[in-house]
C-alpha positions in Angstrom: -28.4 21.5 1.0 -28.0 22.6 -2.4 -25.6 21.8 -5.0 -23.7 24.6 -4.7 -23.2 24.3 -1.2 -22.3 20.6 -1.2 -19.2 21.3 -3.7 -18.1 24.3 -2.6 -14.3 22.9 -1.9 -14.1 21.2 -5.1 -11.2 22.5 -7.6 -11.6 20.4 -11.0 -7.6 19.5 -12.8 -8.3 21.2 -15.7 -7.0 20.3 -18.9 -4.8 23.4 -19.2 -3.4 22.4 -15.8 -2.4 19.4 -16.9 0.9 21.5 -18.6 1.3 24.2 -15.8 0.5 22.0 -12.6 3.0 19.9 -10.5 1.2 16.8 -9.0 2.1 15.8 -5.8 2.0 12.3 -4.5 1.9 11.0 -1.1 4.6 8.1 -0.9 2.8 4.7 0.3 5.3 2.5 -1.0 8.5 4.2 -2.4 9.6 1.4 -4.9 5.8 1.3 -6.2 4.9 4.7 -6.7 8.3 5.8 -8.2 7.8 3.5 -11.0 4.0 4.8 -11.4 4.8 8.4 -11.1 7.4 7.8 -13.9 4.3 6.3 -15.9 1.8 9.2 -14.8 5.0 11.3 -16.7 4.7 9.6 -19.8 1.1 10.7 -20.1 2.5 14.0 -19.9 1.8 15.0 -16.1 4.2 16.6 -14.2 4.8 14.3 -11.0 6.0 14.6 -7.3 6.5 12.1 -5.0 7.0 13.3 -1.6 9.4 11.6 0.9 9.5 13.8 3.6 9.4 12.1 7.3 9.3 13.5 10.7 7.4 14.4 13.7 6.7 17.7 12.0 4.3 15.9 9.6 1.9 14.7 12.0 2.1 18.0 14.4 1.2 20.0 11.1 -1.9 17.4 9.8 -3.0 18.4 13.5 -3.4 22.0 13.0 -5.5 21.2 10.3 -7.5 18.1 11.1 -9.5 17.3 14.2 -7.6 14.7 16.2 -10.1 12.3 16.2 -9.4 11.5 12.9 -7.8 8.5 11.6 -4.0 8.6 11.7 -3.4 8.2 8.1 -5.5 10.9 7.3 -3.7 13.1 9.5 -0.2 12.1 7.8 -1.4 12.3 4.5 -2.6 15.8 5.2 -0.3 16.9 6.7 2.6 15.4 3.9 0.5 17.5 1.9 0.4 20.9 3.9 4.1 20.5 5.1 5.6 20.8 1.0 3.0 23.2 0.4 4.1 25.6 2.8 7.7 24.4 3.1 8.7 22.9 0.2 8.9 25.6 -2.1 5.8 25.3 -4.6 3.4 27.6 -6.0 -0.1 27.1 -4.9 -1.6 28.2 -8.3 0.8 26.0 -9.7 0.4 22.7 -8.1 -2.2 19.5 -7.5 -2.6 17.0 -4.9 -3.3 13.3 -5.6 -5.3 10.6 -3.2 -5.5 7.4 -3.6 -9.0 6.1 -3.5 -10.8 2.6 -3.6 -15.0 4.1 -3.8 -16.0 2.2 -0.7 -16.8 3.4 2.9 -13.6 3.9 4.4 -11.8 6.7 5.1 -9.3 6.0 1.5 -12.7 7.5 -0.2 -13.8 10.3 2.2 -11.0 11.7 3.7 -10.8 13.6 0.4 -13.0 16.6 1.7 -10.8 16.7 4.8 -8.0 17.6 3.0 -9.8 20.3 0.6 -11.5 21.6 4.3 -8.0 21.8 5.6 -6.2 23.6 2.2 -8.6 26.6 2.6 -8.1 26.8 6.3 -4.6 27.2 5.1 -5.4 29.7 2.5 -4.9 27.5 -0.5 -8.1 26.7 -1.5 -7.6 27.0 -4.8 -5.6 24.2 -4.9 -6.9 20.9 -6.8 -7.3 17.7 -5.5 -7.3 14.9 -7.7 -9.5 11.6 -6.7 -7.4 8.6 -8.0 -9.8 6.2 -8.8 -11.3 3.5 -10.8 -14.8 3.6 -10.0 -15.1 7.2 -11.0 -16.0 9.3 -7.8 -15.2 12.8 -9.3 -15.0 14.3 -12.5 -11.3 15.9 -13.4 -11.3 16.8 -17.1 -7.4 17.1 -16.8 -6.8 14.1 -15.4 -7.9 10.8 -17.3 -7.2 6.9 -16.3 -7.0 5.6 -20.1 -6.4 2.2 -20.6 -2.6 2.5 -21.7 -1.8 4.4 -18.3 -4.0 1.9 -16.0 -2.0 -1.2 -17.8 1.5 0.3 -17.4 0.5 1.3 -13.6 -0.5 -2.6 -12.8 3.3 -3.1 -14.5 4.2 -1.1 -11.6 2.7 -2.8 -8.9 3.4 -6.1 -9.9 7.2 -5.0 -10.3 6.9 -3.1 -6.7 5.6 -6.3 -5.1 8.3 -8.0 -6.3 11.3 -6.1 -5.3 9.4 -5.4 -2.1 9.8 -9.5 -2.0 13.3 -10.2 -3.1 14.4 -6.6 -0.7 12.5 -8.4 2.3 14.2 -12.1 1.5 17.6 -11.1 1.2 18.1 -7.8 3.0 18.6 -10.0 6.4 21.1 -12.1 5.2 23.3 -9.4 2.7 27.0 -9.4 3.1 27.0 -5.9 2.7 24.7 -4.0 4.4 22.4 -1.7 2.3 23.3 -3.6 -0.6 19.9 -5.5 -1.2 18.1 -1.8 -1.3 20.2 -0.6 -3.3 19.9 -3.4 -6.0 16.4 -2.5 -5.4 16.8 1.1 -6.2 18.7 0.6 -9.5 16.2 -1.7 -10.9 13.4 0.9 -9.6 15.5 3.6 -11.6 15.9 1.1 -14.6 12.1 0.1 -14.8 11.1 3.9 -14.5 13.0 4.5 -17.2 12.3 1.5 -19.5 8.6 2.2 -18.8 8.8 6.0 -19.9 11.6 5.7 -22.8 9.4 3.0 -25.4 5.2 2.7 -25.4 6.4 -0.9 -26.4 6.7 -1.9 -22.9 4.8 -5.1 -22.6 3.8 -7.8 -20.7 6.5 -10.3 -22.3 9.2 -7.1 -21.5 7.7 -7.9 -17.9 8.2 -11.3 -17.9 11.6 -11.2 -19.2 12.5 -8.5 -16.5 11.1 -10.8 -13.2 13.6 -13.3 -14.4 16.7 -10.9 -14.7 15.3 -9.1 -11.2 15.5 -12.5 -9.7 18.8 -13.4 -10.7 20.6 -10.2 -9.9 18.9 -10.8 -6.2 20.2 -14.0 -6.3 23.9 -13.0 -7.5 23.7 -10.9 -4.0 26.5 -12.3 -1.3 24.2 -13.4 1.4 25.0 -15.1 4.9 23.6 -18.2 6.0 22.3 -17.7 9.4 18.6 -18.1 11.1 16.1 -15.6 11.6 12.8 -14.8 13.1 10.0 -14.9 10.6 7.6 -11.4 10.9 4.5 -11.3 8.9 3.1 -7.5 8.6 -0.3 -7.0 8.5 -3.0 -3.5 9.2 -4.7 -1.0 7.0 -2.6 0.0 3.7 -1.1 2.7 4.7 0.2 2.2 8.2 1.2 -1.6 7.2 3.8 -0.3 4.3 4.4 3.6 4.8 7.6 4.1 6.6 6.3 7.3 7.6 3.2 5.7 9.0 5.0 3.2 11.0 7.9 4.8 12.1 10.2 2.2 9.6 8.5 -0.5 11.1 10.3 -2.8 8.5 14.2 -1.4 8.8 13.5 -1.8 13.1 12.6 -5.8 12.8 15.6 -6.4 10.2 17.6 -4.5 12.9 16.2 -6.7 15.6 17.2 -10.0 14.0 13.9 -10.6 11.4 12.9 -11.3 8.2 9.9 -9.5 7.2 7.1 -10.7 5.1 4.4 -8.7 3.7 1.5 -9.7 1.9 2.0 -7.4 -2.1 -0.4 -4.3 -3.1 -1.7 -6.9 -6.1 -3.5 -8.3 -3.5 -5.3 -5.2 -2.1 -6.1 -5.1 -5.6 -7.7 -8.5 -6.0 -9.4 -8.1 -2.7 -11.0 -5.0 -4.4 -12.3 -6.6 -7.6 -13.5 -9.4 -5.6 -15.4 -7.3 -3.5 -17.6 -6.1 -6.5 -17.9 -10.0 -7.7 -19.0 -10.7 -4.0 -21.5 -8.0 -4.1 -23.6 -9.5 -6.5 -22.8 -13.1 -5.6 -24.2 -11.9 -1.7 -27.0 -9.4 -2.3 -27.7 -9.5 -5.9 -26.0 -5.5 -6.4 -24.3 -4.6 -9.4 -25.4 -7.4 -11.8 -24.7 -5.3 -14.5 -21.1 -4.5 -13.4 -20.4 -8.0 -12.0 -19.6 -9.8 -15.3 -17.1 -6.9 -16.0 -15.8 -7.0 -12.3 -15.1 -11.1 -12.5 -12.7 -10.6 -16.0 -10.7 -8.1 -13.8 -10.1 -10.5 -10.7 -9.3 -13.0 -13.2 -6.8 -10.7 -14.9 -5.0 -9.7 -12.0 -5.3 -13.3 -10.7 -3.7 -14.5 -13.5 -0.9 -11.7 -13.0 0.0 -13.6 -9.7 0.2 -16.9 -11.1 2.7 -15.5 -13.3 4.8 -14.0 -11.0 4.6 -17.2 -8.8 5.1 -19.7 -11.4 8.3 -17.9 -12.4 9.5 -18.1 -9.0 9.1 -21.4 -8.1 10.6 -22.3 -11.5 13.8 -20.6 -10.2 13.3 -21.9 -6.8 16.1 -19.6 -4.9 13.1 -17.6 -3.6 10.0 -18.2 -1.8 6.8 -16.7 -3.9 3.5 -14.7 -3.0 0.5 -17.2 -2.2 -2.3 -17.3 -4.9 -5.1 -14.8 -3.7 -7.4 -17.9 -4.3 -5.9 -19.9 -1.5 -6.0 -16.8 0.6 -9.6 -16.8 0.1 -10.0 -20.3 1.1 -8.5 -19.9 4.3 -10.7 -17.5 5.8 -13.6 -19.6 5.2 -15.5 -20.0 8.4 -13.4 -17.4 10.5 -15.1 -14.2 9.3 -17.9 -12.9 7.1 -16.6 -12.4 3.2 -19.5 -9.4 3.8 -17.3 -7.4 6.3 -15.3 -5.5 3.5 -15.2 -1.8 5.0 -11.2 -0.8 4.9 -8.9 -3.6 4.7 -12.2 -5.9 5.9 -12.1 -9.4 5.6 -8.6 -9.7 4.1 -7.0 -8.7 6.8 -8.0 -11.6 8.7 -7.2 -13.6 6.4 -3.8 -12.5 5.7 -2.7 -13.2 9.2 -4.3 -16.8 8.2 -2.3 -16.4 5.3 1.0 -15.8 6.9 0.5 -18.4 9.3 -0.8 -20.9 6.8 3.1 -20.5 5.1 4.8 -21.0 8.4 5.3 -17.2 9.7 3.2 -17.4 13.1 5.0 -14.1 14.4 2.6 -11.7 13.2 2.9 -7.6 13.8 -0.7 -6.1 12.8 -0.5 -2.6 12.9 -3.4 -0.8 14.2 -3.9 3.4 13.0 -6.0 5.4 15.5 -9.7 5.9 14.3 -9.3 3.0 11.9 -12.2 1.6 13.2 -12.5 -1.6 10.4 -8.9 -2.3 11.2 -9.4 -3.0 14.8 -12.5 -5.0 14.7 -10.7 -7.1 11.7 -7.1 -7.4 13.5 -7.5 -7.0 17.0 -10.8 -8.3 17.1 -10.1 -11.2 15.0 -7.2 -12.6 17.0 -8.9 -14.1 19.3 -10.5 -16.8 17.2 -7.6 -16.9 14.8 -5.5 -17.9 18.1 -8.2 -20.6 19.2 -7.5 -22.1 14.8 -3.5 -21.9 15.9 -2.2 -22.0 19.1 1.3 -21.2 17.9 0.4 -18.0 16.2 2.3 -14.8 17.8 0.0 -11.8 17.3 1.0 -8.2 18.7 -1.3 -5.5 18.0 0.9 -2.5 17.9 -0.8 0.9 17.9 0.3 4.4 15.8 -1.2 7.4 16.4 0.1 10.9 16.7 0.1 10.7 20.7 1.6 7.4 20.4 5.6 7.1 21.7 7.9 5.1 19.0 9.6 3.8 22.8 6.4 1.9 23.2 6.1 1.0 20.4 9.5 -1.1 19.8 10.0 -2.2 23.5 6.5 -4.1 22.4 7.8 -5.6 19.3 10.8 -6.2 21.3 9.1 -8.6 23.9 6.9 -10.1 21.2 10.5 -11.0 19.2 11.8 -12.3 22.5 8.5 -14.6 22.9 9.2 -15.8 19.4 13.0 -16.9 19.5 11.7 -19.1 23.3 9.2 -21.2 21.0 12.1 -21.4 18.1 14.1 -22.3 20.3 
């Protein structure tokens, strides 16, 4: 196959683009990627981030992707395709975005799917943009500097954090919508404190988790018990409301308080992937010094953020990625990191290891990593903890939201028996 044959879908995001072009972004996690799309602005890139939800997105990824095809691919496609053709933009005016991490999952080759399915459409000209740090493709419009890749860390570690304090005290507010809505504000404040000074450090940051935590804390909450729900899956389906039909808002509904492991973590499971590389099969020894300062960074980033809550003690904190790492020890190969690999395991050890043994692991169709790493694991993790509640609860575009909650609803009913 020749070269030109082997790129003929790619568009480069050319650096005249980078004034005339709209990018759009598909919305993962809404407090998250509002903060880094307000950061992407600031580099001067025009910035999207698309909220749409609805059937009609996963019936229009189908006309465009083959339905045996992982279910976040078809969403994320068809997100795409939907404001393309309904949401008023100019083809030769706009870019697409994805997300990738450079290893074998679909997150790094799903790309080509999406190009394949823009000129089915008859918008081939439009760019996509590969997000990543390892470099896959070359976009001379679109550069990750060092300024922009420290500022969007700032916005994960403050998206993990509000996702926390939203998931601790939306249960229990007085006033319901209240604890999203302090969320919102400070998501709106930190956009705008992030894009309004290039002074925006990481004592700013510091300073800001302590007034986050105490305007949480100033929230009228009710004293009552709940049932403790860890969420666990592959990325995309474990925090996109669109991907799990607001799996979150349903539990909270039904009585629960949610707990989800933070996006830093995804991160650190990432960089430790590269150090493990080395430290397994002797790959990337030039790279592995480099890879080990990062995991130690963004490790260091955690202790921060958990040090600062247990000073406060009014909320409970992440657990140190380190201890995460211990507990899988002996349960599954650290060398099974395809998708979400290894550390989804042991985030349901993780969960259970802090006392939430009802566990909701959300399984995507074609996601073939996630079900031998969650489904498949929970087997043995069961025969570690016999108190540990695990439902497996599928999504896929033939798959009936009915199902789907009168599952979770018998799984919350098996875990109020054993509370009570």
């Amino acid at each position: 196959m020749s070269k030109s044959q082997r790129t003929w879908d790619y568009v480069p995001f050319t650096e005249e683009m980078k004034s005339t072009h709209t990018i759009l972004v598909p919305n993962m996690l809404p407090m998250h990627f509002k903060i880094i799309g307000k950061v992407m602005e600031r580099e001067g890139y025009k910035v999207k981030l698309l909220e749409t939800q609805g059937p009609h997105i996963a019936e229009t990824g189908l006309k465009y992707v083959h339905n045996d095809t992982c279910y976040p691919a078809i969403l994320v496609i068809g997100q795409f395709l939907d404001a393309l053709q309904n949401g008023g933009y100019d083809p030769d005016k706009v870019a697409l975005v994805l997300f990738q991490t450079g290893g074998g999952c679909r997150a790094s080759n799903y790309i080509h799917l999406l190009r394949k399915a823009l000129k089915k459409a008859g918008m081939g000209q439009v760019p996509v943009i590969s997000l990543s740090m390892t470099g896959l493709e070359n976009h001379p419009g679109f550069q990750l500097t060092l300024p922009l890749v420290r500022k969007m860390l700032y916005g994960v570690l403050y998206g993990d954090l509000l996702m926390n304090l939203v998931n601790q005290t939306k249960p229990y507010e007085v006033e319901k919508g209240s604890a999203q809505a302090l969320a919102d504000r400070w998501t709106d404040r930190l956009a705008e404190e992030m894009t309004a000074s290039s002074k925006h450090n990481y004592k700013t940051v510091k300073a800001n988790y302590h007034r986050i935590l105490d305007d949480f804390a100033a929230l009228p909450m009710e004293k009552s018990e709940k049932v403790m729900v860890g969420i666990v899956g592959e990325i995309f389906v474990k925090y996109s409301p669109l991907g799990n039909n607001n799996l979150e808002q349903f539990l909270v509904d039904e009585g629960a308080e949610v707990v989800i492991p933070g996006l830093l973590d995804f991160c650190l499971y990432c960089a430790y992937n590269f150090v493990l590389d080395y430290k397994l099969y002797g790959m990337g020894k030039k790279w592995h010094f480099i890879y080990q300062i990062a995991f130690n960074y963004l490790l260091k980033k955690e202790q921060d953020i958990i040090d600062i809550m247990k000073a406060d003690g009014r909320f409970t904190p992440p657990t140190i990625f380190t201890h995460t790492i211990s507990l899988v020890q002996g349960t599954i190969s650290m060398g099974v990191k395809m998708g979400e690999g290894w550390l989804l395991t042991a985030e349901m050890l993780e969960l259970a290891d802090k006392g939430v043994n009802n566990i909701v692991c959300t399984q995507p169709f074609g996601c073939l990593p996630n079900h031998i790493c969650g489904k498949g694991m929970m087997k043995p993790i069961k025969a570690r903890d016999s108190n540990i509640n695990i439902v497996a609860i599928d999504y896929d575009a033939g798959a009936t939201k009915v199902n789907q909650e009168n599952r979770l609803k018998l799984m919350l009913a098996n875990a109020r028996r054993s509370q009570s």
